[in-house]
C-alpha positions as a printed Julia matrix, in Angstrom:
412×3 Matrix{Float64}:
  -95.79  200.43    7.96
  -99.16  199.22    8.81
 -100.74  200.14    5.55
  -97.92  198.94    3.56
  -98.5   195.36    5.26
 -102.48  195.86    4.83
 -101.94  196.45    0.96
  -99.58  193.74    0.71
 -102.3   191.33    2.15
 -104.84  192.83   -0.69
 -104.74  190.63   -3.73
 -104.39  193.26   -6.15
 -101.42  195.29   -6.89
 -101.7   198.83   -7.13
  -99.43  201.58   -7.56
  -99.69  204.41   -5.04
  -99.86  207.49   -6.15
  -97.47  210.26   -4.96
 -100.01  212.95   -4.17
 -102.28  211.31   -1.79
 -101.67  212.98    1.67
 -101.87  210.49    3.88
  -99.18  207.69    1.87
  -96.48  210.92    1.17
  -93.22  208.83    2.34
  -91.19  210.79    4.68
  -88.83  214.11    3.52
  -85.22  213.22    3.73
  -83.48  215.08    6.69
  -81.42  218.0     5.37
  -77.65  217.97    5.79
  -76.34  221.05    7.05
  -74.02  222.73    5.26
  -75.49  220.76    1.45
  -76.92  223.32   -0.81
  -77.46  220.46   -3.5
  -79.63  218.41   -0.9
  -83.27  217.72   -2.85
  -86.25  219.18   -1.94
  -88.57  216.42   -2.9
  -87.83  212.35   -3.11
  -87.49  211.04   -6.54
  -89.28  208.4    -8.55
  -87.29  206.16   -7.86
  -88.21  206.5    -4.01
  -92.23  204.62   -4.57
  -92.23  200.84   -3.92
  -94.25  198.4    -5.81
  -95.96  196.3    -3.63
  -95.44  192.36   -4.61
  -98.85  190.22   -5.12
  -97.48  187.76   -2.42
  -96.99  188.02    1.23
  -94.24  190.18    2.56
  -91.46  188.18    4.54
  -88.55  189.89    6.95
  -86.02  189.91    4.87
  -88.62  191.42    2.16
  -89.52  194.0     4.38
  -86.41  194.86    5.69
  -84.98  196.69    2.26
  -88.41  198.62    2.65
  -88.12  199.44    5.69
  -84.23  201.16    5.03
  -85.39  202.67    1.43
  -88.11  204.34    3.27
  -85.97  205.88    5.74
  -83.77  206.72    2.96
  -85.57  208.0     0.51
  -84.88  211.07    1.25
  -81.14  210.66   -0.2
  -79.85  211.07   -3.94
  -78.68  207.06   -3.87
  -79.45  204.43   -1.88
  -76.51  202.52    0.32
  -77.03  199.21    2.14
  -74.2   197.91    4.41
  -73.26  194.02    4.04
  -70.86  192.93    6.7
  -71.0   189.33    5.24
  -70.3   190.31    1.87
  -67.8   192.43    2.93
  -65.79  189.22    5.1
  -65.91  187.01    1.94
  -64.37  190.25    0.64
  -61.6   189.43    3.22
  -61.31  186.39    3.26
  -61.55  186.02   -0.44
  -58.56  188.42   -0.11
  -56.7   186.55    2.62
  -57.17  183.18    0.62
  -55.71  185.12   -2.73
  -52.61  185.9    -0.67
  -52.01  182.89    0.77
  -52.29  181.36   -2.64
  -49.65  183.71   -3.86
  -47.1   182.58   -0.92
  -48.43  178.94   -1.38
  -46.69  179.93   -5.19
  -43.99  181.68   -3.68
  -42.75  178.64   -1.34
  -43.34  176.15   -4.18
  -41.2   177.92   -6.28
  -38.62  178.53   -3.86
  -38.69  174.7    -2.43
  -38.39  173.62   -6.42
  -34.99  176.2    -6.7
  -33.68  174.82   -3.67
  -34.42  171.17   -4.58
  -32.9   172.08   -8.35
  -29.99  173.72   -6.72
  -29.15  170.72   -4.46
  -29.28  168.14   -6.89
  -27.06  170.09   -8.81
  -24.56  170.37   -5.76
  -25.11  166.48   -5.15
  -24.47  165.98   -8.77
  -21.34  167.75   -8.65
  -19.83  166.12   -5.84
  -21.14  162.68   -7.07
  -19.22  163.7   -10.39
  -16.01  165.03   -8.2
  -15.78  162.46   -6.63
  -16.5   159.51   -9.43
  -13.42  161.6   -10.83
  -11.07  161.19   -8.04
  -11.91  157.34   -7.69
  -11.07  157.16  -11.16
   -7.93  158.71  -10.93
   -6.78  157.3    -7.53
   -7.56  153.22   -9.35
   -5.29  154.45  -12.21
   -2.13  155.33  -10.31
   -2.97  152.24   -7.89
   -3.38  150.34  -11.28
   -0.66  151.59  -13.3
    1.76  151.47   -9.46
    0.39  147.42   -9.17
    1.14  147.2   -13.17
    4.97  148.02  -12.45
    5.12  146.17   -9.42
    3.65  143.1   -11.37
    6.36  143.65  -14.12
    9.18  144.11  -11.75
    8.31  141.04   -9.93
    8.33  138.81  -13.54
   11.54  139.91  -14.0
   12.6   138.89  -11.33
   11.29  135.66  -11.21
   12.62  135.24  -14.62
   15.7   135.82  -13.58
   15.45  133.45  -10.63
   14.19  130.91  -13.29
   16.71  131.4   -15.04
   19.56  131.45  -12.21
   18.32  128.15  -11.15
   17.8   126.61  -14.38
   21.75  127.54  -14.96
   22.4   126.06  -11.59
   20.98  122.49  -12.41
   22.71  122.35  -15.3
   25.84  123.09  -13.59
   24.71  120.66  -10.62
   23.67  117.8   -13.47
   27.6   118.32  -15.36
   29.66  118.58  -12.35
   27.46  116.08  -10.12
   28.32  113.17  -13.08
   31.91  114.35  -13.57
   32.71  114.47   -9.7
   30.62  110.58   -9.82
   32.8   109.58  -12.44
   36.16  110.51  -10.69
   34.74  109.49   -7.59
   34.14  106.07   -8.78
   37.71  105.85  -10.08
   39.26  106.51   -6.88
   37.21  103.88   -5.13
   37.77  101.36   -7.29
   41.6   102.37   -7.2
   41.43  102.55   -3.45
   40.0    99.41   -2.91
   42.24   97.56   -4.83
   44.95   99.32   -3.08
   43.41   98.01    0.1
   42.7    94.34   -0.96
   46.59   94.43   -2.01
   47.85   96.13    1.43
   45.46   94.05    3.74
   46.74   90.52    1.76
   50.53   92.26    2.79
   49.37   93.19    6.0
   48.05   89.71    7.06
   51.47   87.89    5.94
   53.24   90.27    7.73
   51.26   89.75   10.95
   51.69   85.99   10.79
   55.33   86.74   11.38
   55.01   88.44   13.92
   55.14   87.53   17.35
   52.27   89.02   19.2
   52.44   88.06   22.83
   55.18   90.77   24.7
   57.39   89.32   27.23
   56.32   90.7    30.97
   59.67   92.7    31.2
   58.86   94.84   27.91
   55.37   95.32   29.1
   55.87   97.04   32.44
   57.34  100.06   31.26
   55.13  100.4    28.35
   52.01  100.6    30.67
   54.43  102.9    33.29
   54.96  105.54   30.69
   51.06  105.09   29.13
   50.51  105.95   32.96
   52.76  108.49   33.31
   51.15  111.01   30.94
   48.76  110.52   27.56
   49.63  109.64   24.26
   49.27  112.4    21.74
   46.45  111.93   19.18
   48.09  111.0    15.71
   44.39  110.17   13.33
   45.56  107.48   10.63
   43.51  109.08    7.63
   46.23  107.83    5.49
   46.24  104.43    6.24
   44.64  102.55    4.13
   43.97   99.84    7.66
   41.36  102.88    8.74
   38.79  101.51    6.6
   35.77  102.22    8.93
   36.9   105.87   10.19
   37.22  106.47    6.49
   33.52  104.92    5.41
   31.83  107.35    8.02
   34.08  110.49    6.41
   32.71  109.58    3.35
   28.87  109.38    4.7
   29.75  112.43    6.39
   30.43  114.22    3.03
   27.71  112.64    0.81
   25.19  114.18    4.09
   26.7   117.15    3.9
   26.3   117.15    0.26
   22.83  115.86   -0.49
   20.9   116.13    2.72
   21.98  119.93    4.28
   20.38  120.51    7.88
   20.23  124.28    8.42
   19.07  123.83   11.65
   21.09  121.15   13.16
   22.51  120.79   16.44
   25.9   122.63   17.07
   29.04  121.5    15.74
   27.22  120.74   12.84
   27.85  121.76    8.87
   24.22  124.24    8.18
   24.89  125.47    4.76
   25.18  124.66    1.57
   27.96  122.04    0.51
   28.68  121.62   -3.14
   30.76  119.38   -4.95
   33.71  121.37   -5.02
   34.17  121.85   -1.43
   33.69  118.02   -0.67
   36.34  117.55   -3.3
   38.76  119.74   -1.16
   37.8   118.41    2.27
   38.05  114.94    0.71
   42.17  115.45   -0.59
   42.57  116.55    2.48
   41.53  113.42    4.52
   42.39  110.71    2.04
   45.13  112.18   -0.16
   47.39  114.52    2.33
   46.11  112.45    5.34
   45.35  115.3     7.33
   48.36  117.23    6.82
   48.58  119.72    3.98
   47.59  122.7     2.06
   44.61  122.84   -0.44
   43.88  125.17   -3.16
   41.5   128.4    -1.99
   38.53  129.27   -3.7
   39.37  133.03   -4.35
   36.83  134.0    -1.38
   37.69  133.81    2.71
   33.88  132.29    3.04
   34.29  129.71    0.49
   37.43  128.88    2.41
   35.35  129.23    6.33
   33.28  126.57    4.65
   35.52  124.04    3.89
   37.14  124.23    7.12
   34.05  124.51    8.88
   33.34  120.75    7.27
   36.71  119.35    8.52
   36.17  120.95   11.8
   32.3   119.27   11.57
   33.4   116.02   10.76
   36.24  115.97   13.37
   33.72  116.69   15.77
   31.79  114.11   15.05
   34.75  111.66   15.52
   37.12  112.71   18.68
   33.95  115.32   19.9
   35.38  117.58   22.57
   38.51  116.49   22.27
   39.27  118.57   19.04
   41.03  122.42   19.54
   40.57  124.32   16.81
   43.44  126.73   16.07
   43.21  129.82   13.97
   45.82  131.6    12.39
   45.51  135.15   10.62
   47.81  137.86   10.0
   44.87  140.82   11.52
   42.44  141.08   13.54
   39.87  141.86   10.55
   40.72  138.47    8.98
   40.36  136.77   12.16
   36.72  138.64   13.06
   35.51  136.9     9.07
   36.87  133.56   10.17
   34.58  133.79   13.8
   31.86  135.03   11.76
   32.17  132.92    9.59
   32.53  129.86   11.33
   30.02  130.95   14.28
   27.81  130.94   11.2
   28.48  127.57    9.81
   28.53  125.91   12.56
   25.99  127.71   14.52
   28.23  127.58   17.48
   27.87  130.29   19.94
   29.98  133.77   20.83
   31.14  132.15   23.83
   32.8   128.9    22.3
   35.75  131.21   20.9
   38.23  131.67   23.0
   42.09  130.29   24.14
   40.2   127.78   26.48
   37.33  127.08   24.04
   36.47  125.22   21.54
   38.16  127.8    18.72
   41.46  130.09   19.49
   42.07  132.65   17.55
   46.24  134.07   16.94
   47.78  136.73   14.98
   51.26  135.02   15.09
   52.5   131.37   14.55
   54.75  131.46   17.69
   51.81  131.6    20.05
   49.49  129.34   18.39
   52.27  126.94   18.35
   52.43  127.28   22.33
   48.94  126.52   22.97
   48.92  123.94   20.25
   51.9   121.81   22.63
   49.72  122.64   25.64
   46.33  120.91   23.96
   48.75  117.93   23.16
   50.16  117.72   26.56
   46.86  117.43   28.11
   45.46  115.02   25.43
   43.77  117.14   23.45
   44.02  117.08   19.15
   44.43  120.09   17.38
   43.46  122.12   14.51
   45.52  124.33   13.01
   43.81  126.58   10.66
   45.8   129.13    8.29
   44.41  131.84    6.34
   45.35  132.02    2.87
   47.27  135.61    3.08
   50.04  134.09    5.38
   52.64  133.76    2.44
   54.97  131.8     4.88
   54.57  129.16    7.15
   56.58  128.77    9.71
   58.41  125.25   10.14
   56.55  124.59   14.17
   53.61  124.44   12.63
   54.24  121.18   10.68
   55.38  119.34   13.65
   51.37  118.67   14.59
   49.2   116.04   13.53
   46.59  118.11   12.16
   46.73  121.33   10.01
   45.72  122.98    7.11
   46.4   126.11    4.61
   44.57  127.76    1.91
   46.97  128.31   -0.85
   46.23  130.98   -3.3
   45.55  130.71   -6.46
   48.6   131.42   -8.62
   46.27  132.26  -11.8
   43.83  134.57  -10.55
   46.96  136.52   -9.37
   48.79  136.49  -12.75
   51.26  134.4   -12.1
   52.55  132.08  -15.17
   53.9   128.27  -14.77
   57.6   128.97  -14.88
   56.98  131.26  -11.66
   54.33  128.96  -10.56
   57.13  126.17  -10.07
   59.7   128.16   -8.85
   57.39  129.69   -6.47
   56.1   126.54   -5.15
């Protein structure tokens, strides 16, 4: 190795000969065993010695071919070249599952916006369909509620008209009968006042003394003058009674007091009773028990409101099913309570005209006025009934039952 680095430092290249004894490179160790292992080195085996200086890594290569040169080829080992082998190999793989997860993140990502999608699409669907049937179930509602408020419309249109025709004819008879009752009264009072200028009006002392024993001795019975054409202010605040009733209804009045609905046909009735049969007769029925529990539930009112607790109110019915629609009916009305029905309260209730008679003597014997209320299925009256100051029947209509005018008559 020391005359290869002595010719490299000559300036002159020259090519060493194989022959010469003392530059023969070294014989290649024999392998045992290899019958095809040469003899001699090759050709290829002489170096060529550069012009310029030799450096490490120059010399290193001849350093290996010259210990080598006794084999067929020459092999060098490279342990860098042979990690970029691996790592160029680790880097290719990775690349390929780099590829792999790509794809697979792009199915998965494809896959759930295709499930998302679907859903979304489900349930856009079932949104859809659940609006319709709330739609089309809102649509009928809406429809059944215009028909019905046609129909109200309607209802109460027909009812003004009604209110408008029979409000002017009831006026117009009204107005009749007041002009004919006042000049009824004008004539009785002018009679009236001649007659009391006849009179004498101061008793003697011996007449008066048993007149004030027997108003000691026990009270007069109540005997209301509707009648009388003298009661001119009880029979102004009957009237003001009915037109309130009428035109201004309280529904939530105190008790005692009319709360529903009074038309013109039921003051009509409660008036003929007052001023036309003075307080003592029968009056047509208006084909339903209610109709009837109203009217008497307004002569009951308004009798209230003149003699207050004084007034017994005496119910007659043939059953005990008639008599529970007159309580309910007048508890109703009147908005009187359970406990004001009773034979000491405000409203008895009888099933035979013996017994109501009994208690109706009673209530006069201790002061008291009654009220004797019968239902229009009692086909007879009986004859103690008419001995009281104060009563009143529901005929039946004749017509609705099919009863003509001869029979009519001769039934009345």
């Amino acid at each position: 190795m020391n005359e290869e680095a002595s010719r490299a430092s000559q300036p002159n290249t020259e090519l060493t000969e194989p022959d010469a004894p003392q530059h023969d490179p070294p014989k290649a160790k024999e392998m045992p065993g290899d019958p095809a292992a040469p003899t001699a080195a090759p050709l290829d085996s002489l170096a060529l010695v550069p012009p310029w200086p030799a450096t490490d890594t120059d010399r290193q290569p001849e350093s290996e071919s010259a210990t080598d040169t006794g084999s067929p080829a020459r092999t060098t080992y490279d342990p860098v070249s042979e990690a970029v082998a691996d790592l160029a190999q680790r880097v290719a793989d990775l690349r390929a599952q780099e590829s792999a997860l790509k794809q697979a993140i792009a199915d998965l990502q494809t896959t759930y916006t295709q499930t998302v999608q679907a859903q979304l699409a489900e349930a856009q669907t079932a949104v859809k369909r659940l609006m319709r049937e709330s739609l089309h179930d809102l649509e009928q509602r809406r429809q059944t509620l215009q028909l019905s408020v046609e129909q109200l419309e309607r209802r109460q249109e027909r009812i003004r008209a009604e209110m408008r025709t029979t409000f002017a004819g009831v006026s117009q008879d009204l107005a009749i009968r007041v002009q004919g009752f006042k000049d009824y009264l004008v004539g009785s009072l002018q009679d009236l006042v001649t007659a009391a200028e006849q009179l004498e009006l101061v008793p003697t002392p011996a007449e008066s003394a048993p007149a004030a024993q027997e108003a000691t001795a026990s009270p007069a019975p109540v005997h209301p003058p509707f009648a009388e054409q003298t009661f001119e202010e009880q029979a102004k605040r009957i009237r003001r009674l009915l037109d309130q009733y009428r035109s201004q209804p309280d529904y939530y009045g105190p008790p005692w007091q009319l709360r529903r609905t009074f038309e013109p046909i039921h003051a009509d009735r409660v008036a003929d009773w007052f001023f036309t049969q003075g307080g003592r007769g029968a009056v047509r029925s208006l084909g339903s028990r209610l109709q009837n529990v109203l009217v008497a539930a307004a002569v009951i009112s308004i009798l209230h409101k003149l003699y207050g607790d004084r007034l017994r109110t005496l119910v007659l019915a043939n059953t005990p099913e008639r008599l529970g629609d007159w309580r309910r009916g007048l508890q109703d009305c009147l908005g009187i309570a359970r406990t004001d029905f009773g034979p000491n309260a405000g409203i008895g209730l009888f099933e035979s005209p013996e017994s109501l008679a009994i208690k109706a003597e009673r209530i006069q014997k201790n002061g008291d006025l009654p009220l004797i209320l019968i239902d229009e299925t009692e086909e007879m009256v009986s004859l103690s009934l008419l001995q009281f100051p104060l009563w009143l029947a529901f005929a039946p209509d004749l017509r609705s039952r099919g009863i003509s005018a001869s029979e009519s008559r001769s039934y009345l």
